[in-house]
PDB file of N, CA, C and O in Angstrom:
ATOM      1  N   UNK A   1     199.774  13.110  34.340  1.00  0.00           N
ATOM      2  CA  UNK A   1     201.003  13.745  33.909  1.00  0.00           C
ATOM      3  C   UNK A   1     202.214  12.865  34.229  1.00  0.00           C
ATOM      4  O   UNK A   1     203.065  12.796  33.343  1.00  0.00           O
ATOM      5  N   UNK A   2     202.418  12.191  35.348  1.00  0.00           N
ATOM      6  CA  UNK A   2     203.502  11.525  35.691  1.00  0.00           C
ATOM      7  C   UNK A   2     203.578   9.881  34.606  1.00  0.00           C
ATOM      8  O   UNK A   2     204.703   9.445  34.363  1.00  0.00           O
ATOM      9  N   UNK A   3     202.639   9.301  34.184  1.00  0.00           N
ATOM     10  CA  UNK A   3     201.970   8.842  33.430  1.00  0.00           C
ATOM     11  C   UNK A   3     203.006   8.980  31.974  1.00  0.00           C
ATOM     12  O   UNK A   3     203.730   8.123  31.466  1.00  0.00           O
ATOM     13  N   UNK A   4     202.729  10.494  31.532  1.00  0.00           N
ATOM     14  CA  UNK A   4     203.438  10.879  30.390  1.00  0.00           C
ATOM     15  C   UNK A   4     204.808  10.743  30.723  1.00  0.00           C
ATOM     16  O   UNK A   4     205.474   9.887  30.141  1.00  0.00           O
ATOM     17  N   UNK A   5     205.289  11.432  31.534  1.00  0.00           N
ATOM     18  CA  UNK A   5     206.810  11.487  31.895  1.00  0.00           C
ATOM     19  C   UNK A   5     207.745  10.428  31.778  1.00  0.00           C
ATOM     20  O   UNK A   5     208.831  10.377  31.201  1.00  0.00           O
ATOM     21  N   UNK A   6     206.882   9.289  32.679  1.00  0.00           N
ATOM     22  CA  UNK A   6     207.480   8.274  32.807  1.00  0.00           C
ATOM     23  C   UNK A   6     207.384   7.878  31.241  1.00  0.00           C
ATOM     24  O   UNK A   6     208.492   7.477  30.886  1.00  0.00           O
ATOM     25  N   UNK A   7     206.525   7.852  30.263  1.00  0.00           N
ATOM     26  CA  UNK A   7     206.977   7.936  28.904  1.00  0.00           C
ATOM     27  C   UNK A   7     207.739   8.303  28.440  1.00  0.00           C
ATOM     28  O   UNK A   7     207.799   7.818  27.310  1.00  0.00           O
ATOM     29  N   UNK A   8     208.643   9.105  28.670  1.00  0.00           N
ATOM     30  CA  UNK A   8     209.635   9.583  28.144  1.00  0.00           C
ATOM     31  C   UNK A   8     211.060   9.203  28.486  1.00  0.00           C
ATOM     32  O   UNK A   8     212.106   9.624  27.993  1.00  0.00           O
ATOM     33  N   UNK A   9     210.892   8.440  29.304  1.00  0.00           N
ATOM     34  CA  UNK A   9     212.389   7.990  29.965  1.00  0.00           C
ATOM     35  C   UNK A   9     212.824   6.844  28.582  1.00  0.00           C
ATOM     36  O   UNK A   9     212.145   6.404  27.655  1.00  0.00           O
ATOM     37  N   UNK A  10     213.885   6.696  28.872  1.00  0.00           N
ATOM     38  CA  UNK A  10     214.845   5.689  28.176  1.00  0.00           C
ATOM     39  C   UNK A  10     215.172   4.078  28.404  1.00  0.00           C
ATOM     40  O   UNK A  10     215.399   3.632  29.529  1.00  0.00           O
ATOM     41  N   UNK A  11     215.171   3.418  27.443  1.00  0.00           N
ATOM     42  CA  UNK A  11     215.163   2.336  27.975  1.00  0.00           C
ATOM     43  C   UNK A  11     216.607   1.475  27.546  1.00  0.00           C
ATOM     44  O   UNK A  11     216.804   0.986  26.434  1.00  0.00           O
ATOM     45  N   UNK A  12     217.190   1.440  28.263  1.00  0.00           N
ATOM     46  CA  UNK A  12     218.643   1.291  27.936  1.00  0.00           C
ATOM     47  C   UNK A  12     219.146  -0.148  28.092  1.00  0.00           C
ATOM     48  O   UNK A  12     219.553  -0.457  29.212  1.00  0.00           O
ATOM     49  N   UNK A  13     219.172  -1.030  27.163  1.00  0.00           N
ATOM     50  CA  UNK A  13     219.366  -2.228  26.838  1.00  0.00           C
ATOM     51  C   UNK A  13     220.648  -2.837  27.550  1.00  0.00           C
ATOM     52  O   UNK A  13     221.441  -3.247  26.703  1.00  0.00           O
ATOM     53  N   UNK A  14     221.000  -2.983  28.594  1.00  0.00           N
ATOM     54  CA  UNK A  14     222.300  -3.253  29.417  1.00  0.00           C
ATOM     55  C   UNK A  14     222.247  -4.597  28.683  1.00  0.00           C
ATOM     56  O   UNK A  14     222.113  -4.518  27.462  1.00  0.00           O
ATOM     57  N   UNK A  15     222.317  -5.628  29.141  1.00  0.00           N
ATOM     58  CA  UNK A  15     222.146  -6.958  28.689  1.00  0.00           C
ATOM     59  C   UNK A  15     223.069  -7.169  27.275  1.00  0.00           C
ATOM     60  O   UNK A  15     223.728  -8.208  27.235  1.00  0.00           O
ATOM     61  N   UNK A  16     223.156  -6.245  26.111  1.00  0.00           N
ATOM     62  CA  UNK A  16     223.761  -6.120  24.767  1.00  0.00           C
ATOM     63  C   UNK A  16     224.565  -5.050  24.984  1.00  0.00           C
ATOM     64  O   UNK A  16     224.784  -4.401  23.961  1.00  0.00           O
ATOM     65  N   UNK A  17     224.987  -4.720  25.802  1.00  0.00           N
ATOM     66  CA  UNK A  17     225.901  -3.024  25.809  1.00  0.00           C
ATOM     67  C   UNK A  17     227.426  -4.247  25.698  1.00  0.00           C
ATOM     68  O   UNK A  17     227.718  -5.289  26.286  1.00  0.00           O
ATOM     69  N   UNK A  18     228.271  -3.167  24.308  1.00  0.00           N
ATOM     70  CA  UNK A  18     229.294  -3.785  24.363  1.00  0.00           C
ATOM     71  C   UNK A  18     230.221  -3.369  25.642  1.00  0.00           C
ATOM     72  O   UNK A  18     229.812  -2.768  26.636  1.00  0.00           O
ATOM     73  N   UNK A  19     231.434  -3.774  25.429  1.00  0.00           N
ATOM     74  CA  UNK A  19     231.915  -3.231  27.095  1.00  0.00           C
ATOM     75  C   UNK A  19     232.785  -1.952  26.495  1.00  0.00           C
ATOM     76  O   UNK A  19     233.584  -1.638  27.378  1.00  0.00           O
ATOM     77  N   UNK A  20     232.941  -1.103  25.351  1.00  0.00           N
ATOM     78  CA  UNK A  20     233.332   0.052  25.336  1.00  0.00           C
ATOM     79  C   UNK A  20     232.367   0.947  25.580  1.00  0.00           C
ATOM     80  O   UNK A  20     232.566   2.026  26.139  1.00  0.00           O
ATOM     81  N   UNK A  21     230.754   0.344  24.974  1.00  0.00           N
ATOM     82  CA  UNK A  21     229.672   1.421  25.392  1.00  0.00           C
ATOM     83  C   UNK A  21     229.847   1.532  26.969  1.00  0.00           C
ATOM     84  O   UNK A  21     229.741   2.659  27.452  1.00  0.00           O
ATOM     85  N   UNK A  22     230.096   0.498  27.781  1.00  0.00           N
ATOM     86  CA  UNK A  22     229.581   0.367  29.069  1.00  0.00           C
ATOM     87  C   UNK A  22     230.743   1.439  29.768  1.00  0.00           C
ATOM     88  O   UNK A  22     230.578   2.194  30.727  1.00  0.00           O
ATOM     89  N   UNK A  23     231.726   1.267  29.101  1.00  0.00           N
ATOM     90  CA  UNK A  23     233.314   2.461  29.481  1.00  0.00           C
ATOM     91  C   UNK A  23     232.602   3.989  29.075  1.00  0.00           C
ATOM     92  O   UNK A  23     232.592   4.913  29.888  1.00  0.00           O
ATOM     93  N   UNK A  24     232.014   4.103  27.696  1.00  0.00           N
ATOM     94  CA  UNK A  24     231.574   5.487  27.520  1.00  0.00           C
ATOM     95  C   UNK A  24     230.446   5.993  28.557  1.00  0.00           C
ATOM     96  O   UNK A  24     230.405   7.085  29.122  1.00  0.00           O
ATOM     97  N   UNK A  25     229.554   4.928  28.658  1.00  0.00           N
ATOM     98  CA  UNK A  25     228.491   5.495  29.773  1.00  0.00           C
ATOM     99  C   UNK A  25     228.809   5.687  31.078  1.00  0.00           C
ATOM    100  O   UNK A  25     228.459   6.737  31.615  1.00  0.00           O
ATOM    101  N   UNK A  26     229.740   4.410  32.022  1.00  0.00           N
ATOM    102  CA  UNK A  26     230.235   5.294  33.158  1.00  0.00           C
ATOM    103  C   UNK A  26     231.077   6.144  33.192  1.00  0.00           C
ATOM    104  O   UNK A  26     231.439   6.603  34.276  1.00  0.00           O
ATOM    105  N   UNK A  27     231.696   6.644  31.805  1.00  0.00           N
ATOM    106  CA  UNK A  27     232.400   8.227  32.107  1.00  0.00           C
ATOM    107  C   UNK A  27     231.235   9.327  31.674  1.00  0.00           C
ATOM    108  O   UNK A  27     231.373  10.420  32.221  1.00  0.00           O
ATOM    109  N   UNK A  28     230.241   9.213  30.877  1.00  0.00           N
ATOM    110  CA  UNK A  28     229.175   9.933  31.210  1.00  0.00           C
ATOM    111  C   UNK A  28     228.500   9.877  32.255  1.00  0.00           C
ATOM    112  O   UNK A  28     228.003  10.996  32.374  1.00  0.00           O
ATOM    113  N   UNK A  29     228.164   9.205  33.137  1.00  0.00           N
ATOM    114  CA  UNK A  29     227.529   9.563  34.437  1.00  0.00           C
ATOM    115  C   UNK A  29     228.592   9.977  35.068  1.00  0.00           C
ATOM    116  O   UNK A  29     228.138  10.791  35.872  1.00  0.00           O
ATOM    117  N   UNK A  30     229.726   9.929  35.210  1.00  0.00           N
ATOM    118  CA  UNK A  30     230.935  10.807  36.037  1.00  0.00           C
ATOM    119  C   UNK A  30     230.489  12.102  35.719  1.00  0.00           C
ATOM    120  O   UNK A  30     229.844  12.909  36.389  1.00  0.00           O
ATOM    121  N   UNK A  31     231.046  12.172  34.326  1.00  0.00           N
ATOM    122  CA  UNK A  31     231.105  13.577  34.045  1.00  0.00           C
ATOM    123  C   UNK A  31     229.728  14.087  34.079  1.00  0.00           C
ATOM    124  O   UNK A  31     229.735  15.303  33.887  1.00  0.00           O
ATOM    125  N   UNK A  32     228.624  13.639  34.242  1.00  0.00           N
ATOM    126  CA  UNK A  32     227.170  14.363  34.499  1.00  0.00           C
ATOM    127  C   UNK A  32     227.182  14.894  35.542  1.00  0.00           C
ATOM    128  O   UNK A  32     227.158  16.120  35.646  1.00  0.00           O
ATOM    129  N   UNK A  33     227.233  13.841  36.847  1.00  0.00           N
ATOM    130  CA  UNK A  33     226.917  13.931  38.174  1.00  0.00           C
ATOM    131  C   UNK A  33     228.502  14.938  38.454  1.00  0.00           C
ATOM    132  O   UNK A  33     228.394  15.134  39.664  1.00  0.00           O
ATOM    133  N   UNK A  34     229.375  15.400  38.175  1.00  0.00           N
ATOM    134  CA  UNK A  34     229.838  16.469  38.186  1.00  0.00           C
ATOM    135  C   UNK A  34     229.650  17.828  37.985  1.00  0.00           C
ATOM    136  O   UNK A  34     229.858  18.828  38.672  1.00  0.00           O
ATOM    137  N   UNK A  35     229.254  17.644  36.994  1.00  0.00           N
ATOM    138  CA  UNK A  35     228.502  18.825  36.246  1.00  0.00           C
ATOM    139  C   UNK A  35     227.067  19.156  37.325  1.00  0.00           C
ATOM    140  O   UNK A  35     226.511  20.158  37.774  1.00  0.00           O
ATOM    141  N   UNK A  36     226.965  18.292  37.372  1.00  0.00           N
ATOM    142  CA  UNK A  36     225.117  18.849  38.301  1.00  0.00           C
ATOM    143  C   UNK A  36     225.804  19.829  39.177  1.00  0.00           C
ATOM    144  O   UNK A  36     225.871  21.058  39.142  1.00  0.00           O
ATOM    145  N   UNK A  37     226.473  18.602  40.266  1.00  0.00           N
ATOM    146  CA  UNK A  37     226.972  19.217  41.275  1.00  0.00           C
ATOM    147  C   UNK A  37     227.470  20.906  41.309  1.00  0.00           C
ATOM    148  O   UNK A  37     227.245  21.769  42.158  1.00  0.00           O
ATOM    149  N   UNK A  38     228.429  20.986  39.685  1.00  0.00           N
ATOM    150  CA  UNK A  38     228.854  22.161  40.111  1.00  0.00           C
ATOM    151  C   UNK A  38     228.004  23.080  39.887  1.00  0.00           C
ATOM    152  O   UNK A  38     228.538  24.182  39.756  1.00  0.00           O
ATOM    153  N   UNK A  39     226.696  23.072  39.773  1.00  0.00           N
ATOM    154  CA  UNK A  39     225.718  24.458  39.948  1.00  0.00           C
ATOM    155  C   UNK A  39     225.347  23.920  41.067  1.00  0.00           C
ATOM    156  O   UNK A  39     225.936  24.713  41.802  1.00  0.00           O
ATOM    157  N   UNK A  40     224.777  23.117  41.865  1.00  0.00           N
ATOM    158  CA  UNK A  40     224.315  22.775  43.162  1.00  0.00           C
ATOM    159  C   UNK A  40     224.435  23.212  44.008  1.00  0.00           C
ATOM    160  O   UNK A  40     225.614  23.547  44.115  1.00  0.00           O
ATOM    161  N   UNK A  41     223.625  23.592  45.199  1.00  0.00           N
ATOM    162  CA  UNK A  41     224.032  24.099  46.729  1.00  0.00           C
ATOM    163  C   UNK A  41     223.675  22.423  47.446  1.00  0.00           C
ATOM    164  O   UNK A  41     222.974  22.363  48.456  1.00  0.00           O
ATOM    165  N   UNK A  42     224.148  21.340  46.902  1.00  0.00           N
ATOM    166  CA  UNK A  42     223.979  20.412  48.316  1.00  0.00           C
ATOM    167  C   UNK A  42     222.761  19.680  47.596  1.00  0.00           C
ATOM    168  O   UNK A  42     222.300  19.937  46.484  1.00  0.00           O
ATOM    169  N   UNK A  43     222.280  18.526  48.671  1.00  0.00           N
ATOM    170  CA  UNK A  43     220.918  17.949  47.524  1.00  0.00           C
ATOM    171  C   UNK A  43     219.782  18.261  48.960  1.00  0.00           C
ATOM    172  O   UNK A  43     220.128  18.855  49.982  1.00  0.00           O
ATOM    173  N   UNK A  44     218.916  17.903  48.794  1.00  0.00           N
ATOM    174  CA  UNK A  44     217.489  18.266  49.629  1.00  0.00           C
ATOM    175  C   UNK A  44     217.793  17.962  50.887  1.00  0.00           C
ATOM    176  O   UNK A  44     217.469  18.855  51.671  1.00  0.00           O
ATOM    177  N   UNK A  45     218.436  16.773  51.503  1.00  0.00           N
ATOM    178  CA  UNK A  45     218.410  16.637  52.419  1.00  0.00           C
ATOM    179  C   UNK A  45     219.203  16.994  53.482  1.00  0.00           C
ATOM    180  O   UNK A  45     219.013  17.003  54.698  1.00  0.00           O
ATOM    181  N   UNK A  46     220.468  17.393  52.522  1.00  0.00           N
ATOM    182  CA  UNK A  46     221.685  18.478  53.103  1.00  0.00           C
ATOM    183  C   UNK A  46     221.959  19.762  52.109  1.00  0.00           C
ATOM    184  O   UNK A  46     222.640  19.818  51.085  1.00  0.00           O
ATOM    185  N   UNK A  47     221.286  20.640  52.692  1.00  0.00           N
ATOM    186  CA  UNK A  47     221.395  22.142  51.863  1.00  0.00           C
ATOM    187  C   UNK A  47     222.799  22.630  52.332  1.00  0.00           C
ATOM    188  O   UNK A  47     223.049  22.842  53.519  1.00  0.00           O
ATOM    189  N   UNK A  48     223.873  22.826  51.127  1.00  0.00           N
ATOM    190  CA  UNK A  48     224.502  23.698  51.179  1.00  0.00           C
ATOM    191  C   UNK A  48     225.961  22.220  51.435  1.00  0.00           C
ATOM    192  O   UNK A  48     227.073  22.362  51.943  1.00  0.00           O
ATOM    193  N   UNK A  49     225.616  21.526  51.116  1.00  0.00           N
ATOM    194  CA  UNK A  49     226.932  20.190  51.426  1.00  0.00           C
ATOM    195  C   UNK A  49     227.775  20.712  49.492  1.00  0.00           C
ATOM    196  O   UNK A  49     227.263  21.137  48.456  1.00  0.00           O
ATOM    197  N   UNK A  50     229.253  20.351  49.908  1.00  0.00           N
ATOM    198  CA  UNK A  50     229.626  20.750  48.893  1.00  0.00           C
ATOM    199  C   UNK A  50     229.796  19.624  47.706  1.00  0.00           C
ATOM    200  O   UNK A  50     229.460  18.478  48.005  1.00  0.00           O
ATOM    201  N   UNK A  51     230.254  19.848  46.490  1.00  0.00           N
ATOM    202  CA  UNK A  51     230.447  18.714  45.535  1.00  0.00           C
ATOM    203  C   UNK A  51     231.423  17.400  46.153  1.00  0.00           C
ATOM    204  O   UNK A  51     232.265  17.794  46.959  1.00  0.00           O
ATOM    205  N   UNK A  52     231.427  16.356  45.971  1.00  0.00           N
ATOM    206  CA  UNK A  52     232.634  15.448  45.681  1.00  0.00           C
ATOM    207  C   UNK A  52     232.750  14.906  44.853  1.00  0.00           C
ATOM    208  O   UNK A  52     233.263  13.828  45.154  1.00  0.00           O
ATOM    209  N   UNK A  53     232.525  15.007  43.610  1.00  0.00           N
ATOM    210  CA  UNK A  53     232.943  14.528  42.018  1.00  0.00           C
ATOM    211  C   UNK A  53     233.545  15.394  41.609  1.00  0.00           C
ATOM    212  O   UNK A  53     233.108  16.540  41.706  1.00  0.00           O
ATOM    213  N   UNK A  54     234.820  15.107  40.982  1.00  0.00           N
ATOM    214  CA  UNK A  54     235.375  15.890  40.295  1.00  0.00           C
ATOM    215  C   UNK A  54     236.728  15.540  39.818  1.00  0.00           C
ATOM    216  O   UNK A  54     237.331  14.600  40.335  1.00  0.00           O
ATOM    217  N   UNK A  55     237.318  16.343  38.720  1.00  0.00           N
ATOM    218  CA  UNK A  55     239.077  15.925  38.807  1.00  0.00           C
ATOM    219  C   UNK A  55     238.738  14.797  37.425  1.00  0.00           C
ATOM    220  O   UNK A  55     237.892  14.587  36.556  1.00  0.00           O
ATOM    221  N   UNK A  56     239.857  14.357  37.864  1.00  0.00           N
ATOM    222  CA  UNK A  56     239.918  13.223  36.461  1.00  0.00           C
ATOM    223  C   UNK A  56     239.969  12.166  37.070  1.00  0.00           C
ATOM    224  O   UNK A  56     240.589  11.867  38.091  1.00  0.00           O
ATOM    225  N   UNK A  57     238.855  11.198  35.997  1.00  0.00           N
ATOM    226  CA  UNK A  57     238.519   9.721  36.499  1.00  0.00           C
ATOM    227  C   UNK A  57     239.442   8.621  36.091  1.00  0.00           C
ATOM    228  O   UNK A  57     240.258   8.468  35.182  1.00  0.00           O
ATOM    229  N   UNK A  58     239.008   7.905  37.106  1.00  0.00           N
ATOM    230  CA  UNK A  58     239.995   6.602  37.280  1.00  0.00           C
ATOM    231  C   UNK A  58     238.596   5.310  36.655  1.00  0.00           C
ATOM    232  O   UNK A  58     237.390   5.284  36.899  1.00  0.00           O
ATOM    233  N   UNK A  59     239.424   4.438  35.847  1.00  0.00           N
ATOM    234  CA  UNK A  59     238.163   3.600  35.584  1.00  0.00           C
ATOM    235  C   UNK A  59     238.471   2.415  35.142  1.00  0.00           C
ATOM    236  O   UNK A  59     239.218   2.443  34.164  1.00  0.00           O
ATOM    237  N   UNK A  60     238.144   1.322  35.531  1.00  0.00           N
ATOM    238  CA  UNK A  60     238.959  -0.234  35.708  1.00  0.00           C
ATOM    239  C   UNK A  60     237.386  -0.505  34.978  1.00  0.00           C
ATOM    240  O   UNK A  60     236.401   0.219  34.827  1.00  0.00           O
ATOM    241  N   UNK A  61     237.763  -2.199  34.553  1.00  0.00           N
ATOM    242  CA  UNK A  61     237.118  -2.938  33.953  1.00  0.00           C
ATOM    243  C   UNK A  61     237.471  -4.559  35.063  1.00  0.00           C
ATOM    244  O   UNK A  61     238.545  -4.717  35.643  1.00  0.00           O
ATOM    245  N   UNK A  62     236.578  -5.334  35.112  1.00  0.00           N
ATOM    246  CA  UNK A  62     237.038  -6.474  35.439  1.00  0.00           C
ATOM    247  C   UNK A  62     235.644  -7.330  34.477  1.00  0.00           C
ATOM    248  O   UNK A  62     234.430  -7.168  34.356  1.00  0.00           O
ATOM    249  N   UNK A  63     236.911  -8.474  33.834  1.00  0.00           N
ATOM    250  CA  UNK A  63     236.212  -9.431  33.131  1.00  0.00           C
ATOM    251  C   UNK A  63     236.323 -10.554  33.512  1.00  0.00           C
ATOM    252  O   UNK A  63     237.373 -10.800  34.104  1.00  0.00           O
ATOM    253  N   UNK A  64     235.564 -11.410  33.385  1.00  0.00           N
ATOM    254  CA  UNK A  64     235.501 -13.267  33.185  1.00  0.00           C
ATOM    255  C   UNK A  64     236.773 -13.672  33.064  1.00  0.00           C
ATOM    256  O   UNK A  64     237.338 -14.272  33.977  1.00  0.00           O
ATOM    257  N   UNK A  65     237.219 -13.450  32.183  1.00  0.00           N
ATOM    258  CA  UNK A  65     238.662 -14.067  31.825  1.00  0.00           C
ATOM    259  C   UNK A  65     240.065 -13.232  32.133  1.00  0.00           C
ATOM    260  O   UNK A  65     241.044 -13.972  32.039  1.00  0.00           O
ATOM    261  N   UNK A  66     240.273 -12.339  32.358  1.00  0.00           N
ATOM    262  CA  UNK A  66     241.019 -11.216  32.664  1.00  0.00           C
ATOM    263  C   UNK A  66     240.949 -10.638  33.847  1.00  0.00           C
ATOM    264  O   UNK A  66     242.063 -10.272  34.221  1.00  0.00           O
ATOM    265  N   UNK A  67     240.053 -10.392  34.629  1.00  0.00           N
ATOM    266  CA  UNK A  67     240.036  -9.581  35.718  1.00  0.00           C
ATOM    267  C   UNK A  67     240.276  -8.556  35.867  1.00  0.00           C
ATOM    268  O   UNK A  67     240.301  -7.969  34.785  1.00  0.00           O
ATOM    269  N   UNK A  68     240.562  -7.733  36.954  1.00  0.00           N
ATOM    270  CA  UNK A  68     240.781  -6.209  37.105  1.00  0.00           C
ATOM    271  C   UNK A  68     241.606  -5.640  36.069  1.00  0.00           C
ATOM    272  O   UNK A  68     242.745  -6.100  36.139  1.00  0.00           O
ATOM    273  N   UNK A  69     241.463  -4.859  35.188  1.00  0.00           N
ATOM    274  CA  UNK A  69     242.444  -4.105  34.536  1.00  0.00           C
ATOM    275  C   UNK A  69     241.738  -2.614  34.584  1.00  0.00           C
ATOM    276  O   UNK A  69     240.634  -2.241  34.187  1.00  0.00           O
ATOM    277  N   UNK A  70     242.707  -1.986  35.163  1.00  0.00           N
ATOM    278  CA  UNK A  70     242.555  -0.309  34.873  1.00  0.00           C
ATOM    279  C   UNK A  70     242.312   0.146  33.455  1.00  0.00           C
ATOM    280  O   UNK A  70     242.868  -0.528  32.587  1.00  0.00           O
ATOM    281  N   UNK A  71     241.671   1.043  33.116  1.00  0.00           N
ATOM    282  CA  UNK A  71     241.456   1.519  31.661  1.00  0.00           C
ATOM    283  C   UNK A  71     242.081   2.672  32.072  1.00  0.00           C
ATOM    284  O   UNK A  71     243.164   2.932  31.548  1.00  0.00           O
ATOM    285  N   UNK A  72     241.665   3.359  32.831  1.00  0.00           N
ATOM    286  CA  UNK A  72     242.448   5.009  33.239  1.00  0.00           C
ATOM    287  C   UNK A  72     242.823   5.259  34.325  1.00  0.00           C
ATOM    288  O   UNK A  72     241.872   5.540  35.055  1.00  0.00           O
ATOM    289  N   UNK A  73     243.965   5.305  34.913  1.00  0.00           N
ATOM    290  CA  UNK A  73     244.428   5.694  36.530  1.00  0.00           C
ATOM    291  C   UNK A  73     245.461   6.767  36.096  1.00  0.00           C
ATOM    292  O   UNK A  73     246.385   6.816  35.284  1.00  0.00           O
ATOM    293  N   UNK A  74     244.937   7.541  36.931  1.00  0.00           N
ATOM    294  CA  UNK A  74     245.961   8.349  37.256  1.00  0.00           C
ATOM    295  C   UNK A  74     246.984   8.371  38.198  1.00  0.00           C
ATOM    296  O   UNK A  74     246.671   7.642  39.139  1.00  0.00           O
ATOM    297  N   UNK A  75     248.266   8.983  38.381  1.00  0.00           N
ATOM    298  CA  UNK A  75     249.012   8.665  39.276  1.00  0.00           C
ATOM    299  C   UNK A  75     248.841   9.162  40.857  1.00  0.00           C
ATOM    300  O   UNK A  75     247.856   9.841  41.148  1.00  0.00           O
ATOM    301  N   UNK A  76     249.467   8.936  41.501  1.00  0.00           N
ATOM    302  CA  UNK A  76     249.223   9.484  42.879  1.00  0.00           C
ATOM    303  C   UNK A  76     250.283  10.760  43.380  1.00  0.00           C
ATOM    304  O   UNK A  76     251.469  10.856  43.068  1.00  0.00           O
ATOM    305  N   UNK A  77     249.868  11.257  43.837  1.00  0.00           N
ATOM    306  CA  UNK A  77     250.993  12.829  44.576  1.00  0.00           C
ATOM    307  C   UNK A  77     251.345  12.328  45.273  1.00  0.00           C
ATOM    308  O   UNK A  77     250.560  11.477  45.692  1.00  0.00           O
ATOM    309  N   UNK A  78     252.937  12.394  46.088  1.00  0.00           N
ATOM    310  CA  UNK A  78     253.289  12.147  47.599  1.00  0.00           C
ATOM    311  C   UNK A  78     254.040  13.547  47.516  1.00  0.00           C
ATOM    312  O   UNK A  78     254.783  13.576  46.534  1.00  0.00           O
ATOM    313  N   UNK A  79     254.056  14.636  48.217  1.00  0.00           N
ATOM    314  CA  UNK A  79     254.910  15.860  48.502  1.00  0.00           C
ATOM    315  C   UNK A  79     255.452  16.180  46.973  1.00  0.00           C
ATOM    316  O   UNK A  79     256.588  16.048  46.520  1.00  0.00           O
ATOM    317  N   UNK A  80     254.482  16.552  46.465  1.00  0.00           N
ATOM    318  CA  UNK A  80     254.798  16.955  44.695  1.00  0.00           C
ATOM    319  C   UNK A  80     255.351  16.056  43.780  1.00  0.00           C
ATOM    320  O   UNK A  80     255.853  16.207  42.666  1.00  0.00           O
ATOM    321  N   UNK A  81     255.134  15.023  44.542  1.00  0.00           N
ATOM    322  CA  UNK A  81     256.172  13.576  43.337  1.00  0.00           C
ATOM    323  C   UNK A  81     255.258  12.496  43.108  1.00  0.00           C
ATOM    324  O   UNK A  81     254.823  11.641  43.880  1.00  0.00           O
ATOM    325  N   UNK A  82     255.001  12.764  41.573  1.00  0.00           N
ATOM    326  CA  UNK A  82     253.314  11.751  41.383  1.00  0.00           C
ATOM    327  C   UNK A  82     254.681  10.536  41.499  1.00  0.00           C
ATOM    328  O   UNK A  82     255.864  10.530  41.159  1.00  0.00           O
ATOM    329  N   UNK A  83     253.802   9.634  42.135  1.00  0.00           N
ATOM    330  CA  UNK A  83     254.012   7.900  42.009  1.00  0.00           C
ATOM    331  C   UNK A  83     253.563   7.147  41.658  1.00  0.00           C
ATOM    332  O   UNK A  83     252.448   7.095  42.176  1.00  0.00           O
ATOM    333  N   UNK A  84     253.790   5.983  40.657  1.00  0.00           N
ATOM    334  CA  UNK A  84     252.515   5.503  39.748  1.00  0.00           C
ATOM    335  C   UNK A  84     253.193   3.878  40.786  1.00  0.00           C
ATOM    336  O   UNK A  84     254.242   3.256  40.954  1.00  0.00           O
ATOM    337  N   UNK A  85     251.570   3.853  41.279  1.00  0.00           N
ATOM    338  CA  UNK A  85     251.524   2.728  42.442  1.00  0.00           C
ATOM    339  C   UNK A  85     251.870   1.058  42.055  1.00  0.00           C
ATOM    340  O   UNK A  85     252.289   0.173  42.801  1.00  0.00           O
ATOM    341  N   UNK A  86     251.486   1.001  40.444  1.00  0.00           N
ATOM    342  CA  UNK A  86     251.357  -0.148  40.135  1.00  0.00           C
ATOM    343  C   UNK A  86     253.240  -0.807  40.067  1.00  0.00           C
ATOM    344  O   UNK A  86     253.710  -1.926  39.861  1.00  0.00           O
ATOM    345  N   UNK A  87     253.849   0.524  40.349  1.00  0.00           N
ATOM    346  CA  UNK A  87     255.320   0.029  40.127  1.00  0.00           C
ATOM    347  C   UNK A  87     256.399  -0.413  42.307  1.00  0.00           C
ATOM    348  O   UNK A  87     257.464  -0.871  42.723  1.00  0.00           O
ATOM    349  N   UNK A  88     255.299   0.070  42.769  1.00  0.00           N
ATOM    350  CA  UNK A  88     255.340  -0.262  44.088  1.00  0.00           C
ATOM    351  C   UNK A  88     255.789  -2.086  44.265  1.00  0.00           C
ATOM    352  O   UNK A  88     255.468  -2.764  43.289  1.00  0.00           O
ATOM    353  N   UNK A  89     256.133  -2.456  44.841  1.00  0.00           N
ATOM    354  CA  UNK A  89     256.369  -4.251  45.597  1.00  0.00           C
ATOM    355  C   UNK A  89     255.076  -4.299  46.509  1.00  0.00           C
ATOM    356  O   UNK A  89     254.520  -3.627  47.377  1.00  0.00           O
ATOM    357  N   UNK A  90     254.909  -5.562  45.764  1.00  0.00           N
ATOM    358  CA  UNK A  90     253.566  -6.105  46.783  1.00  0.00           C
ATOM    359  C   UNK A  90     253.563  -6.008  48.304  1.00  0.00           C
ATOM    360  O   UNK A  90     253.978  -6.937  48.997  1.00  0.00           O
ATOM    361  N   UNK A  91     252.998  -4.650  48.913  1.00  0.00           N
ATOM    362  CA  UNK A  91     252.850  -4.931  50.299  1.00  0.00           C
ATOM    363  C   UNK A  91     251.744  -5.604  50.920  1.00  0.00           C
ATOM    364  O   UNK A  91     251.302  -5.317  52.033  1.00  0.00           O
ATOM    365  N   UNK A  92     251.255  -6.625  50.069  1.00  0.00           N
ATOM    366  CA  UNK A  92     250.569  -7.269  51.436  1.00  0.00           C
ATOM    367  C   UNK A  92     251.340  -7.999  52.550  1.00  0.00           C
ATOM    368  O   UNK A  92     250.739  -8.443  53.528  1.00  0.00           O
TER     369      UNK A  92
END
């Protein structure tokens, strides 16, 4: 039986994934492993631990030639006043 199962899995060609598929699939595993969670009591080895996925995702790309670029960030709260960080002075 396990035999069959393992037949049935997917075989997902990474190697040729353009890089928008690769943007659609890690916001589908976000939004999956959210979703599990929220019927979940916890996973086997901690019964009853609560979710931490959730909310709206943040999701960067870094390329060869380009490097880090955010695709989706959201801003940050400080005492009810979102601040969008990227407009901050370099504190290193």
């Amino acid at each position: 039986m396990v035999k069959q199962l393992r037949g049935l899995e997917y075989q997902i060609n990474w190697g040729a994934m353009t890089l928008q598929d690769a943007i659609d699939f890690c916001i589908l595993a976000i939004r999956t492993t959210s979703a599990i969670q929220r019927f979940s009591d916890g996973v086997v080895l901690d019964p009853g631990d609560i979710p931490k996925v959730g909310g709206d995702i943040d999701l960067a790309i870094i390329t060869r030639d380009k490097g880090f670029i955010w695709v989706k960030k959201k801003n940050i709260v400080i005492e009810g006043q979102e601040i969008d960080i990227d407009k901050f002075p370099n504190l290193e």
